[in-house]
N, C-alpha and C positions, 0 to 999 in steps of 0.2 A: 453517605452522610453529607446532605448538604450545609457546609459551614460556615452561615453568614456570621458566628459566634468566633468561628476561628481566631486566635491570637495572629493580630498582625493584618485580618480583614480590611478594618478599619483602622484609621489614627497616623499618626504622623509619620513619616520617612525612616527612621530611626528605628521604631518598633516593628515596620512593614516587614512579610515573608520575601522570601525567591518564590516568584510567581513563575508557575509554565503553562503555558497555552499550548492545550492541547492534548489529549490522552492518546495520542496514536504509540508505537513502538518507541519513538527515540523520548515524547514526552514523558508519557510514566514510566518506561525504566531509569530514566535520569531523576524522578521524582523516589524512585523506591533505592536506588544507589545512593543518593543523597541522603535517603533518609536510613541509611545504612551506618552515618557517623555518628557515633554518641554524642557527640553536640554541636548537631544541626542545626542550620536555624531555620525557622519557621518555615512553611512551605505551605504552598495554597496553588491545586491542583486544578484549574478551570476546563469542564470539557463539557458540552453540549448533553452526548448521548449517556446513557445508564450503562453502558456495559461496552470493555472493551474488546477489541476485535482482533483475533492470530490473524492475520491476511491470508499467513500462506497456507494455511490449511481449510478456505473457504470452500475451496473443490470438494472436499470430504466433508464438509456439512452439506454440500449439494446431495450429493451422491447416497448421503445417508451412513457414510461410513464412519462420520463421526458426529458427535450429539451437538445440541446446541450449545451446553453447558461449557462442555469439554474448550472449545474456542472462543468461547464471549461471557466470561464470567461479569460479573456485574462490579464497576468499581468499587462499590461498599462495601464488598465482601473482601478484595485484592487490599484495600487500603484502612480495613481496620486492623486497630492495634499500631498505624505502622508509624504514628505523629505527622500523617499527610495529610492537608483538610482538602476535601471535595467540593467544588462550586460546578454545578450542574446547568450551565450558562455558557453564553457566547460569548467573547472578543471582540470588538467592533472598532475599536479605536485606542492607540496608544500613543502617549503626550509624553516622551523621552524626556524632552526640556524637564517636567513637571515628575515625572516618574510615576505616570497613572497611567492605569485601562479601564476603558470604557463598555460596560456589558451592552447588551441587548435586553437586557431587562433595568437599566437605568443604573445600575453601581457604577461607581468611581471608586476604584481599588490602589492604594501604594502601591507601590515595590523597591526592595532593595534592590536585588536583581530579579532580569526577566528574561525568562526564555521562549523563544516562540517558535514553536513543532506543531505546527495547525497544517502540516502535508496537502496534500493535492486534491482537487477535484477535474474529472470527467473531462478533457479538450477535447472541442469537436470542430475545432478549425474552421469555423462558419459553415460547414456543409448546411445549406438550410435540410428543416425536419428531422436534423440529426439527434435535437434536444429532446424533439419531441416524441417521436417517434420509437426512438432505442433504450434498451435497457442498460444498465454497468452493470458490473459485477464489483463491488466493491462494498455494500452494504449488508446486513441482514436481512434487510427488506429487498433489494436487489434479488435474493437465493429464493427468499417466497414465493416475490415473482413468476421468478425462471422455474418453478419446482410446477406453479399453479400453470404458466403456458406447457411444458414437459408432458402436465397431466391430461391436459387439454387434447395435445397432438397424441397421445397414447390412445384414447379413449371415442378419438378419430378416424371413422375408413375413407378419408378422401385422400385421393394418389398426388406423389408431389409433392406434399409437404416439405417445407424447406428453413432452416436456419441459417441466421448469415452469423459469424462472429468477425468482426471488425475489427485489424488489428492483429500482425501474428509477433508480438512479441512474447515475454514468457504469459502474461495472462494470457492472451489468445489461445496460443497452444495449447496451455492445460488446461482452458476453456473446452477446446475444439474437441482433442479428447474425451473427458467426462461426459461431455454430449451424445458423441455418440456413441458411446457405453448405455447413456440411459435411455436416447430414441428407440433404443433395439429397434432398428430399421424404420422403424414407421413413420422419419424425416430423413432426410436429407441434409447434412452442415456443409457447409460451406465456410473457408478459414481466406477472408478476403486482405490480402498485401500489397500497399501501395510502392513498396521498394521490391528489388530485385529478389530476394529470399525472407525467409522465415527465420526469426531471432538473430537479427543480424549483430547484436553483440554478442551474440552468443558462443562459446566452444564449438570447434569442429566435431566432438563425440556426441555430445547436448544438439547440436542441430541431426544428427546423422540419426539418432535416436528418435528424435521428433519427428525426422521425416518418415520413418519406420514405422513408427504409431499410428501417425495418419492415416498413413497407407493402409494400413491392418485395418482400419476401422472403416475408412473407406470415406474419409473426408476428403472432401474439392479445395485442393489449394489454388487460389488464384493469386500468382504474385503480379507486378508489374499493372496494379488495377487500383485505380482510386475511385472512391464514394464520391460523386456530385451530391445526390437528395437523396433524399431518406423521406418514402412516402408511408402508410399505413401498410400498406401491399405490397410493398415491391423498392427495392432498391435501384436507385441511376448509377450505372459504371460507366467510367470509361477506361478503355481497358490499349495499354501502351504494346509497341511491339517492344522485346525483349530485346533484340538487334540495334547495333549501333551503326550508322553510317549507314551506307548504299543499299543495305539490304533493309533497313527499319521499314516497316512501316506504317502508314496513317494512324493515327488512334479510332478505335471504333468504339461505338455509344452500345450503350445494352441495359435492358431494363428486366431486371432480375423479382419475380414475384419470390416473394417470401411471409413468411407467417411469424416471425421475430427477427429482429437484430438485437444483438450483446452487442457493444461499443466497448473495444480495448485499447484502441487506437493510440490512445495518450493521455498524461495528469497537465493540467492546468493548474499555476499558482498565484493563489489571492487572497495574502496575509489580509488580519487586520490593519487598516487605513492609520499608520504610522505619522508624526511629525515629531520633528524634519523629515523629509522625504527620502527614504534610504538610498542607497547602489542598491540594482538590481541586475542580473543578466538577463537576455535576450527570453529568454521565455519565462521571467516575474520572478524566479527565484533570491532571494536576499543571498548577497555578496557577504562573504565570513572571513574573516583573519583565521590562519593557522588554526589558533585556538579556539575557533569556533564563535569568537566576539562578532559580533557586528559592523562593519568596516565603518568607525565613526564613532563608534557607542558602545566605551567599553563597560558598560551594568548592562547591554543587552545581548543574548547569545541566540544562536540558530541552530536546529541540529534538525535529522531526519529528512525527509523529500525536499524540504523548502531551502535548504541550505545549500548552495551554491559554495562547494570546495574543489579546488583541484586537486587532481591525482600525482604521483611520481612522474607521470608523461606528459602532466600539463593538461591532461582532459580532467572534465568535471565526474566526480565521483557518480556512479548511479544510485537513485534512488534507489533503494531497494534494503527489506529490515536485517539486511546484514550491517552495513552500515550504519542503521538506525543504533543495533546492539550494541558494535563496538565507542559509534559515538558519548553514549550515555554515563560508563562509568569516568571516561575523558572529563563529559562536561561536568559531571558532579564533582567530580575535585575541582575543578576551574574553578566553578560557585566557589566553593568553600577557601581556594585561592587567591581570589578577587576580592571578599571578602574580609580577607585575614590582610589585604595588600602585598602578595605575594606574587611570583612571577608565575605566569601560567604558563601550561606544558603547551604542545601542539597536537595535532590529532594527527597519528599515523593509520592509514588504514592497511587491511592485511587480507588479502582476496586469499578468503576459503576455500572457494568451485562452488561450486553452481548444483544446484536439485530440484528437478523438474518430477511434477504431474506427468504422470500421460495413460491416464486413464483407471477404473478399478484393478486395484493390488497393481499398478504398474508405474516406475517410475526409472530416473536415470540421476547420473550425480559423479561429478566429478569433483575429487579433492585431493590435495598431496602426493599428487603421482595416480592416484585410485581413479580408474574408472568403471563404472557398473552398470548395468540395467536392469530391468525387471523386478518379479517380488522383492527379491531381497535388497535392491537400491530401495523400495518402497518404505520398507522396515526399515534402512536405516536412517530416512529421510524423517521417518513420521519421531523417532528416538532423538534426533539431533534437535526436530524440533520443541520437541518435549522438554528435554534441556535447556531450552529456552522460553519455559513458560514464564509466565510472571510471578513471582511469588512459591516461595517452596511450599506451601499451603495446599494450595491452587495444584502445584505441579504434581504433589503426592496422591490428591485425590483423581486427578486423571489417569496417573501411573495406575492406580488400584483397577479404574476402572476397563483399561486399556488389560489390566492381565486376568481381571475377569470374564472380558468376551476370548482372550485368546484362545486358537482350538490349535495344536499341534499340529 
């Protein structure tokens, strides 16, 4: 429902919504928590695409194990009934002094407060032909892609064939995985790392499992190997010795034919163009107070990829939709605290463990002391995330259809 009608669209400061830029995880769950209080105020939801996206379960809509529905239901369907209005538009600019956004199709929007969860896009660290050249995974157009080359290299007798995925953090991995579950041999992956090891924030059990998967499937880990270009054909490495001191040595060049590169490597962040000019950290993320304000502007808040928080140890939180979650119902009461001019709480986060892909029916997960592998991490991966659909709506018709395909 696109809502140019919506109360609060238009008209003065006073009558404007809490606007959030952005449908990704920390966006609309903070829009549907909010709209969870009997007397909310207004709310005006802006996001680009039709339909939003589980991330972590994009491997299983590769793979075919799970539908398209199931993970990208369409906002019009999540957000009726809920008193949330939808603008189906970009963000392009926001005038704090003034308390407007600027669409991409010409609106000039109030707000009373604003939240901005517009997360990350694709870094490719100037490698040239990296932009042009390589796929993400981050899309549903991204999965068609990969589905359409997959079918390509299947339906292929030339020897060699090869896939590079770029990037072994967690997308990589359960990139690298799923791959080669679906090549059934008829490619080659390749899981290329420019640091020392693979998922390097990751658990000792989570990495030991990862490396285990690989191995089974029969992927080429390259660590200690950086991407120079990214051609049509073929990739430029140059590839480090592992050895430090007297024993290192020289770096060697190498030019890797390939038939695709995935690009996992990293998010890039590039909020809408703000005035005044925010804090931001070293790789563009907006700098946040405790309570997730904006360091300067307290009507405007940040949550999800984009928000720049520290941890209990003084590192910055990872991006990742665990964080997104628990941010969400935080910042919805904040709204509605800042609002009322009440003192806002702070965001504590609360590391879960971690659950990883690695391949059909296989996964790993570590939580509360629990560590698992295999089918049954898989199931209880795919259940946790379920529990975390959007909308009990949404959530009951998956469950249904999740216990419909089940075979014992």
């Amino acid at each position: 429902m696109e809502s140019d009608s919506y109360p609060g669209a238009i008209g003065n400061a006073a009558s404007a919504p809490v606007v959030i830029v952005g449908g990704g995880f920390a966006g609309l769950y903070t829009a549907l928590a909010l709209a969870e209080s009997r007397r909310h105020p207004p709310i005006l939801l802006i996001e680009p695409q039709d339909r939003f996206l589980f991330l972590p379960l994009l491997y299983e809509l590769l793979s075919g194990e799970l539908r398209r529905w199931e993970i990208a239901p369409r906002y019009d369907a999540l957000l009726a009934g809920k008193g949330v209005g939808w603008l189906q538009d970009r963000v392009e600019r926001i005038d704090a002094s003034q308390r407007l956004v600027q669409t991409a199709s010409g609106r000039s929007l109030p707000y009373r407060r604003l939240v901005i969860a517009s997360g990350g896009c694709p870094e490719f660290f100037g490698v040239p032909g990296a932009d042009i050249h390589s796929l993400g995974f981050r899309t549903l157009d991204d999965v068609e892609r990969l589905q359409q080359l997959l079918e390509k290299l299947r339906h292929s007798a030339r020897p060699l064939q090869r896939l590079a995925v770029v990037g072994a953090g967690p997308t990589g991995v359960e990139l690298a995985c799923k791959l080669a579950d679906l090549v059934q041999g008829c490619a080659v992956i390749e899981l290329i790392e420019q640091g020392p090891t693979l998922l390097p924030q990751g658990r000792s059990f989570s990495r030991e499992q990862a490396e285990k998967a690989l191995r089974q499937r029969d992927v080429r880990l390259r660590t200690h190997t950086a991407v120079t270009r990214v051609d049509a054909d073929r990739l430029h490495l140059c590839c480090k010795s592992p050895h430090q001191g007297a024993a290192a040595q020289p770096p060697t060049e190498e030019r890797l034919p390939v038939d695709g590169v995935i690009w996992t490597a990293g998010l890039a962040f590039r909020p809408p163009l703000l005035t005044p000019e925010p804090e931001r950290d070293r790789r563009g993320r907006l700098c946040c107070e405790g309570d997730l304000s904006l360091v300067g502007q307290p009507s405007i808040f940040v949550a999800g990829d984009l928000a720049h928080l520290e941890g209990p140890e003084g590192q910055p939180l990872p991006g990742s939709a665990q964080v997104a979650f628990q941010q969400a119902p935080l910042l919805a009461a904040n709204l509605l605290h800042s609002l009322a001019d009440e003192p806002l709480d702070c965001f504590q986060w609360k590391d879960l463990g971690e659950m990883l892909s690695l391949g059909r029916g296989d996964a790993c997960l570590t939580a509360a002391g629990l560590t698992l592998a295999g089918p049954a991490a898989f199931r209880l991966r795919q259940l946790a995330y379920l529990s975390r659909m959007p909308g009990l709506s949404h959530t009951l018709k998956v469950a249904a259809g999740w216990l419909a395909d089940w075979k014992p």
